[in-house]
DOTIMI-567212 format. One record per residue (C-alpha): y, x, z; residue number from 1. Coordinates in Angstrom, 1 decimal, decimal comma. Layout:
BEGIN
<y:Y | x:X | z:Z | num:NUM>
...
END
This chain:
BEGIN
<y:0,0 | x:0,0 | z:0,0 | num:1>
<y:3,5 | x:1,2 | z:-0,8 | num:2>
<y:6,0 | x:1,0 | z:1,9 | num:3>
<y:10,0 | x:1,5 | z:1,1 | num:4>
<y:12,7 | x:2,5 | z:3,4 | num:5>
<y:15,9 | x:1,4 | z:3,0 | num:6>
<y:18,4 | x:4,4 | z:2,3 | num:7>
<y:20,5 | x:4,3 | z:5,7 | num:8>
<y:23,9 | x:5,3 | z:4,5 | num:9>
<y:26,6 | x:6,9 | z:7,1 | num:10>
<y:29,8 | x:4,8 | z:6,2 | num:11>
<y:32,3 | x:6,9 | z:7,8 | num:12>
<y:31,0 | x:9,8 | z:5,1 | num:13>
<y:30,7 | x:7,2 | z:2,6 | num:14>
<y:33,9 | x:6,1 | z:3,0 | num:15>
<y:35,3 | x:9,2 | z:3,0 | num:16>
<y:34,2 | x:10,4 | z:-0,4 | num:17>
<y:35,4 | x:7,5 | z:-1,8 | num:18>
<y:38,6 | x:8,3 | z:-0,7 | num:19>
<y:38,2 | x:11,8 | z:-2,0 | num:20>
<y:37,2 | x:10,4 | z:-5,2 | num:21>
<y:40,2 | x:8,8 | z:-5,5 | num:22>
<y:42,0 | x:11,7 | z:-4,6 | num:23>
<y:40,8 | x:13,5 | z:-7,7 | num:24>
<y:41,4 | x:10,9 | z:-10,2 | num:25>
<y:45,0 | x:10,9 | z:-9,4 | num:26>
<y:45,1 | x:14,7 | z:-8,7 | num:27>
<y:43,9 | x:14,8 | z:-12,4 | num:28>
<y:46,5 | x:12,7 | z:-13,5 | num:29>
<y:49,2 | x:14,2 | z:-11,8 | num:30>
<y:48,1 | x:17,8 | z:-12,9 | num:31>
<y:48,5 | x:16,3 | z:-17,3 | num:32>
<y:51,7 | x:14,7 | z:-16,2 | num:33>
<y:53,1 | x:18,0 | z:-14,6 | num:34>
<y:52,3 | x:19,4 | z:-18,0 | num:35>
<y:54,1 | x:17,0 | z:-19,5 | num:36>
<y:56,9 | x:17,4 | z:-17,4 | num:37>
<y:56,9 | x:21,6 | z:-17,7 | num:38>
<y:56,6 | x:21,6 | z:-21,7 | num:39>
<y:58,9 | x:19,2 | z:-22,3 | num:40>
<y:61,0 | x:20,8 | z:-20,1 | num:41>
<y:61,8 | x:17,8 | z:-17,8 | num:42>
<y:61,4 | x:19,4 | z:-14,5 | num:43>
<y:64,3 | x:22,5 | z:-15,6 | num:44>
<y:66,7 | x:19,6 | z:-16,2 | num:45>
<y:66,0 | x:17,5 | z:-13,3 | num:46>
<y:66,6 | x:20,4 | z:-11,2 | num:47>
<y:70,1 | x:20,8 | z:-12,4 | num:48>
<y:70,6 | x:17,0 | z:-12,1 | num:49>
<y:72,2 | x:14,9 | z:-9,6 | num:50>
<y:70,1 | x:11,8 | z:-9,0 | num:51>
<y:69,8 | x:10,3 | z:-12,0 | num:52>
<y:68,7 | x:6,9 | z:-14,2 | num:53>
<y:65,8 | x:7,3 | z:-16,6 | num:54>
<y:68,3 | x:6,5 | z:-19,7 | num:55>
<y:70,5 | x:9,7 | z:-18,6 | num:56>
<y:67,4 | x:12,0 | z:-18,0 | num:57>
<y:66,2 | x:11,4 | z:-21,0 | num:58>
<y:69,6 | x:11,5 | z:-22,7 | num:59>
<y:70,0 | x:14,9 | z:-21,5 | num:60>
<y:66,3 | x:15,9 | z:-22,3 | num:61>
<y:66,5 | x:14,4 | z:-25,6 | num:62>
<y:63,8 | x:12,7 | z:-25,3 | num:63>
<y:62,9 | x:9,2 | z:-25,6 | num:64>
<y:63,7 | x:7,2 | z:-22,7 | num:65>
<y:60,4 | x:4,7 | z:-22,4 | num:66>
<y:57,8 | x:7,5 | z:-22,3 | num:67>
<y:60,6 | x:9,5 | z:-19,3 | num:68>
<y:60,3 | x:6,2 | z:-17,9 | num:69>
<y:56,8 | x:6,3 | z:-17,5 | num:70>
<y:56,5 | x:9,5 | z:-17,0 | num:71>
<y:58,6 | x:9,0 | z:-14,1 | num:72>
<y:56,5 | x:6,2 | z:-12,8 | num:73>
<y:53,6 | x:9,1 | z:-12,6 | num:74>
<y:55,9 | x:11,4 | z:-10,5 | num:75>
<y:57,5 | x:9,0 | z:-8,3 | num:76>
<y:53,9 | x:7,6 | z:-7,2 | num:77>
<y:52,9 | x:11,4 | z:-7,0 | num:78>
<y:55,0 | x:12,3 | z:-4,5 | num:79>
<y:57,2 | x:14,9 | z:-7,3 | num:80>
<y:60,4 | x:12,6 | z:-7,3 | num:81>
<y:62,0 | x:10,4 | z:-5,2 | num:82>
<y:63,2 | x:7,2 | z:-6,1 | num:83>
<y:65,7 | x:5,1 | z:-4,9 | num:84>
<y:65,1 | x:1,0 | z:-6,0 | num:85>
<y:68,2 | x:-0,1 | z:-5,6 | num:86>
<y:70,5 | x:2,2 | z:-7,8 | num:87>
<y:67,0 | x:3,2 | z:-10,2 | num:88>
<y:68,2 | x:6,8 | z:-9,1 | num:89>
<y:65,7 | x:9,7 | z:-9,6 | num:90>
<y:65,7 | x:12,9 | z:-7,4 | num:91>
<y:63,6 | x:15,6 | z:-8,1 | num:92>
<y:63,9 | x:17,3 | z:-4,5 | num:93>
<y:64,9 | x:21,1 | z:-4,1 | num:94>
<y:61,6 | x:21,7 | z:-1,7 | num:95>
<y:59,9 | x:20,4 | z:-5,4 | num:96>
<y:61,5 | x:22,2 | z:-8,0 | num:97>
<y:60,8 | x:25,8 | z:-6,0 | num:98>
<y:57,6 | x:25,3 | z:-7,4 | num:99>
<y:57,8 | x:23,6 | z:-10,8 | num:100>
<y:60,8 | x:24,9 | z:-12,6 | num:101>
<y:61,1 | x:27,9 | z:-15,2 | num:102>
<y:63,7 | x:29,8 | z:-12,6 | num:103>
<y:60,8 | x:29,1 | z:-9,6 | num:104>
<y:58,7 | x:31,8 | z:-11,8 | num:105>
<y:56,6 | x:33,4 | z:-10,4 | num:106>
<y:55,8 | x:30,7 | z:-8,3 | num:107>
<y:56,1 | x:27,7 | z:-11,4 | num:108>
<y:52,6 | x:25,9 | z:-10,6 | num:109>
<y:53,4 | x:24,1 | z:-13,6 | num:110>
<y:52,3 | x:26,7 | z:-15,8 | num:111>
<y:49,2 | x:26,6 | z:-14,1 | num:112>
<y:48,9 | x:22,7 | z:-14,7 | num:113>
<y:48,8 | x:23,0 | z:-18,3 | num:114>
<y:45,3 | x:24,4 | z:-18,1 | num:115>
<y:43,8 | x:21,0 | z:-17,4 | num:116>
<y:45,0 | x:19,7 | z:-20,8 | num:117>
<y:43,9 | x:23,3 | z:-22,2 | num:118>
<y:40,7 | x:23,1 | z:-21,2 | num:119>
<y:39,9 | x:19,2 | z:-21,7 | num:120>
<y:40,3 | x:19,7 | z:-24,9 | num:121>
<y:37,1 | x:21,0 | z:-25,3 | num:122>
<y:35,3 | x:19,3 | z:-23,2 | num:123>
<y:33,0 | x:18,0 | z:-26,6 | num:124>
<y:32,0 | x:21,2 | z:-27,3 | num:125>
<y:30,8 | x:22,1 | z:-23,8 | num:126>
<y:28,9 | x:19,0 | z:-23,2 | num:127>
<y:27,3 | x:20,2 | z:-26,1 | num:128>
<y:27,0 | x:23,3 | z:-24,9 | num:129>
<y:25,4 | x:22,5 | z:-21,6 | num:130>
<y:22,6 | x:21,0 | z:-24,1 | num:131>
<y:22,0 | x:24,2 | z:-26,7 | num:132>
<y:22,9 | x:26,8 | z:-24,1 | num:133>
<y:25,4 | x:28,6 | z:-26,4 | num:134>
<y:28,9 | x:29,4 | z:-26,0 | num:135>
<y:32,2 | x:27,9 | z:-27,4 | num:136>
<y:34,1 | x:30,4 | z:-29,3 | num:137>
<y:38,3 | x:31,3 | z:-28,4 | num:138>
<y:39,1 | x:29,4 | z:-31,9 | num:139>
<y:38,5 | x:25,8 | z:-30,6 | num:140>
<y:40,8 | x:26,5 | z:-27,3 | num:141>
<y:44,1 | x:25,2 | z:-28,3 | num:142>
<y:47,5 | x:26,7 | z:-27,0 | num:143>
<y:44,9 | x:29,3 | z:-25,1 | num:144>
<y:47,2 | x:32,5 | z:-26,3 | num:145>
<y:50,2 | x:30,4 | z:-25,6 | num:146>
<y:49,4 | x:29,7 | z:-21,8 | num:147>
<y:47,8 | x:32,7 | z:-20,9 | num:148>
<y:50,9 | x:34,6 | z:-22,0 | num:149>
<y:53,0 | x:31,9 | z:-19,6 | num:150>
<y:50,7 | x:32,7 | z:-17,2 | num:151>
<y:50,6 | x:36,9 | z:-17,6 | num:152>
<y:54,0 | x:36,4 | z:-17,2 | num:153>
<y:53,9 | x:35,1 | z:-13,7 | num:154>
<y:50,8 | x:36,5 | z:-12,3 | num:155>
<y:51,1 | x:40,5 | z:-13,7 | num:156>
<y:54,3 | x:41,2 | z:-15,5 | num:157>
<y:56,8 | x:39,8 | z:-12,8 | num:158>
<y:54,7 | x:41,8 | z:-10,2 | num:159>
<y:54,3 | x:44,7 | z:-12,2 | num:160>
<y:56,8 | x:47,3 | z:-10,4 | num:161>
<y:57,5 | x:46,1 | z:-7,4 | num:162>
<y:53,2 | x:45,2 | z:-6,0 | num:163>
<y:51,3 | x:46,4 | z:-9,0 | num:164>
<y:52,2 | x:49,9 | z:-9,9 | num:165>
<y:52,8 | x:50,8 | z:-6,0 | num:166>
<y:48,7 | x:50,4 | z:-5,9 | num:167>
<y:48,3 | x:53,9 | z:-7,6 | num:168>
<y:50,4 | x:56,4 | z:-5,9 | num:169>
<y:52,5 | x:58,6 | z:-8,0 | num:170>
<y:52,1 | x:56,5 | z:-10,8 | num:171>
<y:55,6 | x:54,5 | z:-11,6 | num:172>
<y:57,0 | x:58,4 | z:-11,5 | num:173>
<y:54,6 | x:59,2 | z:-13,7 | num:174>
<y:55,1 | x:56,7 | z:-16,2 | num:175>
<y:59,0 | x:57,5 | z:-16,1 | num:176>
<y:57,9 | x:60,9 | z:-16,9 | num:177>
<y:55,4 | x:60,0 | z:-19,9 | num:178>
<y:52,1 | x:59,3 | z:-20,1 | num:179>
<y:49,9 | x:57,7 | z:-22,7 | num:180>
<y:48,9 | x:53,9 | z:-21,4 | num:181>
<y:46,3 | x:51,1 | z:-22,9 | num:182>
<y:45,9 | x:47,7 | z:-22,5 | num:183>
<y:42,7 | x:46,2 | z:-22,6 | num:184>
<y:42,3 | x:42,7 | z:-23,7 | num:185>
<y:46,3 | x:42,7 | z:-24,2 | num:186>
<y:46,2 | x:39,1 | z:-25,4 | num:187>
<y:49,9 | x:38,5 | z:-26,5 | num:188>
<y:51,1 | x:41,6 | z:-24,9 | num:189>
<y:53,4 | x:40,9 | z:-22,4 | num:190>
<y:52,7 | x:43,5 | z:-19,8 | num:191>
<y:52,5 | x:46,0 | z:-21,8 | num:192>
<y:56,1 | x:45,1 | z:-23,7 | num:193>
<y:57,5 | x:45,1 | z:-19,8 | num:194>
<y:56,3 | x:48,7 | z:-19,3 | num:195>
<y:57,8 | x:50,0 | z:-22,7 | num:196>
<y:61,0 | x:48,5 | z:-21,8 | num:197>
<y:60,9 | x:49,8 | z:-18,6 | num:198>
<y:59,5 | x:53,4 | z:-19,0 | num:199>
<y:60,9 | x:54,7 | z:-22,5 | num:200>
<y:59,2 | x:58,0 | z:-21,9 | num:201>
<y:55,8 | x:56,4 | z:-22,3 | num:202>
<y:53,6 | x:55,6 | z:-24,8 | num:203>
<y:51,8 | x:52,2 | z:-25,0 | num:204>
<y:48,6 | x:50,7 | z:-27,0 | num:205>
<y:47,1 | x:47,0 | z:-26,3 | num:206>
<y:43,9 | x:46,2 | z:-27,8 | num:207>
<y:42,8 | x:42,9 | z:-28,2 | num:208>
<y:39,9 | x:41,1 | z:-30,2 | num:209>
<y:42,4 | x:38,2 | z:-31,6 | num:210>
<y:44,1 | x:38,9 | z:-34,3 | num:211>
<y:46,6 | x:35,8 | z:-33,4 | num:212>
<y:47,5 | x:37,7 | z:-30,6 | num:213>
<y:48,2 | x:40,5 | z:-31,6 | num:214>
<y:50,2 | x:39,5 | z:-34,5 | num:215>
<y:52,5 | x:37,5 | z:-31,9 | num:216>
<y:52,4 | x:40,9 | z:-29,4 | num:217>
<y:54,0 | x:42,6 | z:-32,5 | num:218>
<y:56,2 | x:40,6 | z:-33,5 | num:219>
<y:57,7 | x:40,5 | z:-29,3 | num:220>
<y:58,0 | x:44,3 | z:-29,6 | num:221>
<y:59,6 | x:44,4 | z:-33,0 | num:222>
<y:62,2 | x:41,4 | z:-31,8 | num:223>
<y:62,8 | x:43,9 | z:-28,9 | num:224>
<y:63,3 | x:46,6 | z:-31,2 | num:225>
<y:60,6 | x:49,1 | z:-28,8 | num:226>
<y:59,4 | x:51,7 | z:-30,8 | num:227>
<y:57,1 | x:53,4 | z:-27,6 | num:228>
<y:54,6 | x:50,4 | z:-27,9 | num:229>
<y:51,7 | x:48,9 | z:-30,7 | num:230>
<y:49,2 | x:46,3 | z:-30,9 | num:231>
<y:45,8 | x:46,6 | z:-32,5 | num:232>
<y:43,0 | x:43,6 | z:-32,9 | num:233>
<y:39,7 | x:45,7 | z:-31,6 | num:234>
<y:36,1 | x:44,9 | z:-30,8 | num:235>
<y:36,4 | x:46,8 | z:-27,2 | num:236>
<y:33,2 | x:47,3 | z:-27,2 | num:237>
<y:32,9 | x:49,5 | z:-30,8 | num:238>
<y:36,0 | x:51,6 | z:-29,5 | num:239>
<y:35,5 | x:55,1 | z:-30,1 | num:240>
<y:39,0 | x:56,8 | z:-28,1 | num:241>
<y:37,7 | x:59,7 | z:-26,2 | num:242>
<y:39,9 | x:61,4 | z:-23,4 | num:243>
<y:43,2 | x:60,2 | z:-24,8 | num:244>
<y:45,0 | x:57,9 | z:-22,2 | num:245>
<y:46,2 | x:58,5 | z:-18,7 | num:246>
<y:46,2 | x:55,2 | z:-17,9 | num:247>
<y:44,1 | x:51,8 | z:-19,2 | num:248>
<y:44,6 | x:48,4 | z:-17,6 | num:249>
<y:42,8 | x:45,3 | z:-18,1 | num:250>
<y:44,3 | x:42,0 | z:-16,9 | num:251>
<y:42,0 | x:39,5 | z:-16,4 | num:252>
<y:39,8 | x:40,5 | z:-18,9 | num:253>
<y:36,7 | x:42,0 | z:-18,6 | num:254>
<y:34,5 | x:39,5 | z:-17,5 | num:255>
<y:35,0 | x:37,5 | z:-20,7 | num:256>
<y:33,9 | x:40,3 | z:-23,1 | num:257>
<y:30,9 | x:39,5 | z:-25,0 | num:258>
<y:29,5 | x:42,9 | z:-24,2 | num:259>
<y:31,6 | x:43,9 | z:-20,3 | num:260>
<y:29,1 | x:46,9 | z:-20,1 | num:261>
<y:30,0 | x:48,7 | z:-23,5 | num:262>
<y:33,5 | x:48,1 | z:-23,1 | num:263>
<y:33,7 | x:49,7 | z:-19,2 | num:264>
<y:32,2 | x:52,6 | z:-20,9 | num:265>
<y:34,5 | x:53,1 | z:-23,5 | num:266>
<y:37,1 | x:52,9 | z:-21,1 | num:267>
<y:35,9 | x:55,0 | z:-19,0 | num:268>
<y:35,2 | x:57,5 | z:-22,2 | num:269>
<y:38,5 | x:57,1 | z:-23,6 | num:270>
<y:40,1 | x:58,0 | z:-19,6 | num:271>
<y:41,7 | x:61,9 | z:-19,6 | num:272>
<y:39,9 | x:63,8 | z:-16,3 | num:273>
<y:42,8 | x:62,7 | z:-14,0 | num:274>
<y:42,9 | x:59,3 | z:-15,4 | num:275>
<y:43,0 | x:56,2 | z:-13,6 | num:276>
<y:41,8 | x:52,5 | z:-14,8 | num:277>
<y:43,3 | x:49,8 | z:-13,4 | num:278>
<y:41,3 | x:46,1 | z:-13,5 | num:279>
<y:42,8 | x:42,8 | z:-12,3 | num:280>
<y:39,6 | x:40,5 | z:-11,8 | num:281>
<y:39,2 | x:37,1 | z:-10,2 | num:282>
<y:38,9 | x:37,3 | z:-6,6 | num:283>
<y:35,2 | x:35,7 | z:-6,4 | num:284>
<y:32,9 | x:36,9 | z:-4,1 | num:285>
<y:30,0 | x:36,8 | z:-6,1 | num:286>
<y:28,1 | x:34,4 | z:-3,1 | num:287>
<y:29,3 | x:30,9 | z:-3,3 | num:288>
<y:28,6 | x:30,3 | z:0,3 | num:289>
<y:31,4 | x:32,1 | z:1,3 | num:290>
<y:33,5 | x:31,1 | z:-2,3 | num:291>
<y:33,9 | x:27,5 | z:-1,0 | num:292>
<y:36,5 | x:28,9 | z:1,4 | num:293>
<y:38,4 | x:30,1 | z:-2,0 | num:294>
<y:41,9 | x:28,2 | z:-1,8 | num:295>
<y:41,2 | x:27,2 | z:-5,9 | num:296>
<y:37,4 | x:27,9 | z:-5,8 | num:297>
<y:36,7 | x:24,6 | z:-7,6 | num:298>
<y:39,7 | x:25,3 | z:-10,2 | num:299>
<y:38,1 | x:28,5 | z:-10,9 | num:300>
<y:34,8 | x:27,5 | z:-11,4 | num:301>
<y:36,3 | x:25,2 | z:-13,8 | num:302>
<y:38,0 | x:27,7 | z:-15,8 | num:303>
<y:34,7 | x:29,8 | z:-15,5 | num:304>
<y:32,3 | x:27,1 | z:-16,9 | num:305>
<y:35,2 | x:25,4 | z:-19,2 | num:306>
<y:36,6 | x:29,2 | z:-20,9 | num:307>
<y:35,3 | x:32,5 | z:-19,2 | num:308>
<y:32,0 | x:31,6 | z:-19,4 | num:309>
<y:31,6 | x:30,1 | z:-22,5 | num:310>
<y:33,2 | x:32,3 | z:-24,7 | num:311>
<y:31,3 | x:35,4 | z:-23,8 | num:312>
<y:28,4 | x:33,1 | z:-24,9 | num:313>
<y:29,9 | x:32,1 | z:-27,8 | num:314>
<y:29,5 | x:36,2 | z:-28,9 | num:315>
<y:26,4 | x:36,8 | z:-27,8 | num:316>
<y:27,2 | x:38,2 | z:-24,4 | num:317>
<y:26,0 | x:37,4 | z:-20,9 | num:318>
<y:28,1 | x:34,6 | z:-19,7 | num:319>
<y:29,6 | x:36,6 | z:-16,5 | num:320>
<y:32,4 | x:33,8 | z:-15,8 | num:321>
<y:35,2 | x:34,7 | z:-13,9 | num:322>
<y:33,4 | x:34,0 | z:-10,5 | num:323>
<y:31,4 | x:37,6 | z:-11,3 | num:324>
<y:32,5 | x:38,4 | z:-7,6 | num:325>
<y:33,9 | x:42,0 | z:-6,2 | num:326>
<y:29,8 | x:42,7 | z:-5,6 | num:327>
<y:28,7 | x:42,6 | z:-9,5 | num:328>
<y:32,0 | x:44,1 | z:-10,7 | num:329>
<y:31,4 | x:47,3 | z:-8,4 | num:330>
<y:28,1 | x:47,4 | z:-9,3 | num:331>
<y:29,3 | x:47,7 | z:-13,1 | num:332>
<y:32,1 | x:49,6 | z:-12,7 | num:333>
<y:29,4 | x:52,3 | z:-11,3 | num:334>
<y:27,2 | x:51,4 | z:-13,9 | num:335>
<y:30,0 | x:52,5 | z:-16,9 | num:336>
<y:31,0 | x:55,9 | z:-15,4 | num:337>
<y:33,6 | x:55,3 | z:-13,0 | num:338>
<y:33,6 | x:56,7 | z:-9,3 | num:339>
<y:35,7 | x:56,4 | z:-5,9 | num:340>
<y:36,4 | x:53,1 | z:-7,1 | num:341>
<y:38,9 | x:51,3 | z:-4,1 | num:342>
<y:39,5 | x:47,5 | z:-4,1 | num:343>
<y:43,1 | x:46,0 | z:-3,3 | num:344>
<y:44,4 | x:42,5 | z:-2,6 | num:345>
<y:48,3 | x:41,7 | z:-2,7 | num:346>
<y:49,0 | x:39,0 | z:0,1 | num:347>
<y:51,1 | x:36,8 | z:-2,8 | num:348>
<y:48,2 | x:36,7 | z:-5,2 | num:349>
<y:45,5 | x:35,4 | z:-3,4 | num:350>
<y:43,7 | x:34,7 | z:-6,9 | num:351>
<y:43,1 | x:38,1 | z:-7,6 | num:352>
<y:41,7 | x:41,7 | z:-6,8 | num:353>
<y:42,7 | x:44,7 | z:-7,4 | num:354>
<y:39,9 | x:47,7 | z:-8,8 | num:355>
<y:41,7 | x:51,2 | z:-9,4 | num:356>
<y:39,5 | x:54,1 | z:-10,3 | num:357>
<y:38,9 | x:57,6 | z:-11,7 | num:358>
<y:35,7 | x:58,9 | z:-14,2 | num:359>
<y:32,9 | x:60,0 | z:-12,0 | num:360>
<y:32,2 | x:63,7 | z:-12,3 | num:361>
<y:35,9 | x:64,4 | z:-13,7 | num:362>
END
C-alpha cells in the first residue's frame, strides 16, 4: 500500500520568499529603467534641475514627454525620485544622483545597470546554450564594447594613479621615466590612452582579439593626437613577443580567453627579467560557500554564466567564468611562469583583486 504525506510547508519562510520574489521582479525592472534613465541622459539633467513637471523634464531632455512620464512613474515607485501630488513636481534627491549621474563617476551605478539590458539580450542564445553545451560568441553581445569601455572608465582608469599604480612600488616613477607597457585584452583602450596621456615618456601597446575594438581604441588615440600609444587586434594566445615590455596589464580579462593558459605564458615570455605583470581579476573565491557573502555574488554569477563563461566556450576554451576564484588564478599564474606572485585588494573596489608579479627564475 502507498501512503503519502502531506508536504508541511513553514509559512513564515514561505512567506518570506515570496516577498523576496517580488523584490526581484521590481529590482529587475528598476535596474532596465536606470538604463534608460543613464543613456538617455535623464538622471544628468535632473540633477541640475529644480523640482520639476514631466513636460519641462522632457522639454529640456528633448525627449518625448509620455515615455518621461512613465519612466517617471518607474522611478518614483522605486524610490529614485520624489514626487510631490499636488504640484506634479519631480525631485531627483542629491543623496540619489551621487550615485547615478555622469559627474558621480566613479561611483555612477548606472553604468553598471546597463548590463541587465546587455546581457538579456542574449538570453535566446544561452537557453540554447545550456541545451548544446557550447558557447555564445562576443558578436551577438550588443553594446558589449560600448559598456565595458563606460565601465573601464570607472572601475580602472579613474583609479589608475592614485590606487592602482601605487600597488607596484617605484613604478608611476618609472613610467614618467620610460618604459615599454602592454595591455592585454585592451578592449577599446581606455586605460591605456590615460597612461600615454599621462606619461609621454612611455611607450604603450593594447592587444585585443576584436577588431571593433581596436579600431575605436585608435581612432580615441588619434582624436587625442598621442603618438606614444597603438592598438593591435591579436589572438593572445598565438603571441610571439619575447622579453620586450616592462610592464603588461590585463583588466578583467584573462579568464574570458579561450585559451587563459597560452596567453599567461606569452605574457610571462614577452615580460623583460625585472618585469612585472599586473592582473585585475574578479574577486571570487573559487568556493561558493564562502562566495555567498560576496556583496554582488549573484550579479556576478550572472555576468559569469550570461558573458564570461560563455564566450570562452564559444572559442573552444574551458569556460573559466569570472568566478575562477584567487585559488585557481594562483594556481595558473604558477602554472605559466610567473613567481612571488602577491594579491591586493583596494577598500573602494570591493569587486576586484589585485595579482602583481615577476617571471620565476628571472
Amino acid at each position: 500500500m502507498c501512503t503519502s504525506h502531506a508536504l508541511q510547508l513553514d509559512q513564515t519562510k514561505t512567506d518570506a520568499f515570496a516577498q523576496k520574489m517580488l523584490d526581484v521582479m521590481n529590482g529587475a525592472g528598476l535596474a532596465l529603467m536606470i538604463s534608460v534613465g543613464h543613456r538617455t541622459g535623464l538622471f544628468d539633467i535632473m540633477a541640475e534641475l529644480p523640482p520639476v513637471t514631466s513636460e519641462r523634464l522632457a522639454e529640456k531632455a528633448g525627449l518625448s514627454e509620455r515615455y518621461v512620464r512613465e519612466w517617471l512613474g518607474a522611478m518614483t515607485t522605486g524610490g529614485i525620485v520624489e514626487f510631490a501630488p499636488e504640484s506634479k513636481l519631480y525631485r531627483l534627491p542629491a543623496e540619489h544622483a551621487a550615485w547615478l549621474t555622469r559627474k558621480a563617476s566613479p561611483n555612477n551605478m548606472a553604468v553598471s545597470a546597463q548590463w541587465v539590458a546587455v546581457l538579456g539580450y542574449v538570453e535566446d542564445h544561452i537557453v540554447q546554450a545550456f541545451h548544446h553545451g557550447r558557447g555564445v560568441p562576443y558578436s551577438a553581445y550588443n553594446r558589449f564594447h560600448e559598456v565595458m569601455a563606460e565601465e573601464s572608465m570607472q572601475s580602472v582608469v579613474a583609479g589608475l594613479q592614485e590606487h592602482i599604480l601605487p600597488l607596484v612600488p617605484g613604478l608611476a616613477e618609472r613610467l614618467a621615466r620610460g618604459i615599454d607597457v602592454l595591455d592585454v585584452g585592451c578592449g577599446s583602450g581606455r586605460a591605456m590612452i590615460h597612461l600615454a596621456e599621462a606619461f609621454p615618456n612611455s611607450r604603450f601597446q593594447g592587444f585585443d582579439a576584436s577588431e571593433e575594438a581596436v579600431a575605436a581604441a585608435t581612432a580615441e588615440a588619434c582624436r587625442r593626437g598621442l603618438t606614444n600609444v597603438r592598438f593591435a587586434a591579436k589572438d593572445l594566445a598565438t603571441m610571439q613577443e619575447s622579453q620586450a615590455f616592462d610592464l603588461i596589464t590585463a583588466f578583467d580579462a584573462i579568464h574570458d580567453q579561450a585559451r587563459p593558459a597560452e596567453v599567461l605564458e606569452n605574457i610571462a615570455r614577452a615580460l623583460r627579467p625585472d618585469g612585472t605583470f599586473l592582473m585585475q581579476d574578479i574577486s571570487g573565491s573559487g568556493h561558493l560557500h564562502h562566495d555567498v557573502e560576496h556583496p554582488v555574488g549573484t550579479f556576478l554569477y550572472t555576468i559569469s554564466c550570461m558573458h564570461c563563461m560563455s564566450v570562452s566556450l564559444a572559442n573552444g576554451g574551458p569556460g573559466l567564468g569570472a568566478m575562477w576564484g584567487k585559488t585557481k588564478a594562483l594556481e595558473m599564474l604558477a602554472a605559466g611562469g610567473f613567481g612571488d606572485v602577491r594579491v591586493e585588494s583596494l577598500e573602494h573596489d570591493p569587486l576586484n583583486f589585485w595579482y602583481i608579479a615577476g617571471v620565476a627564475g628571472r
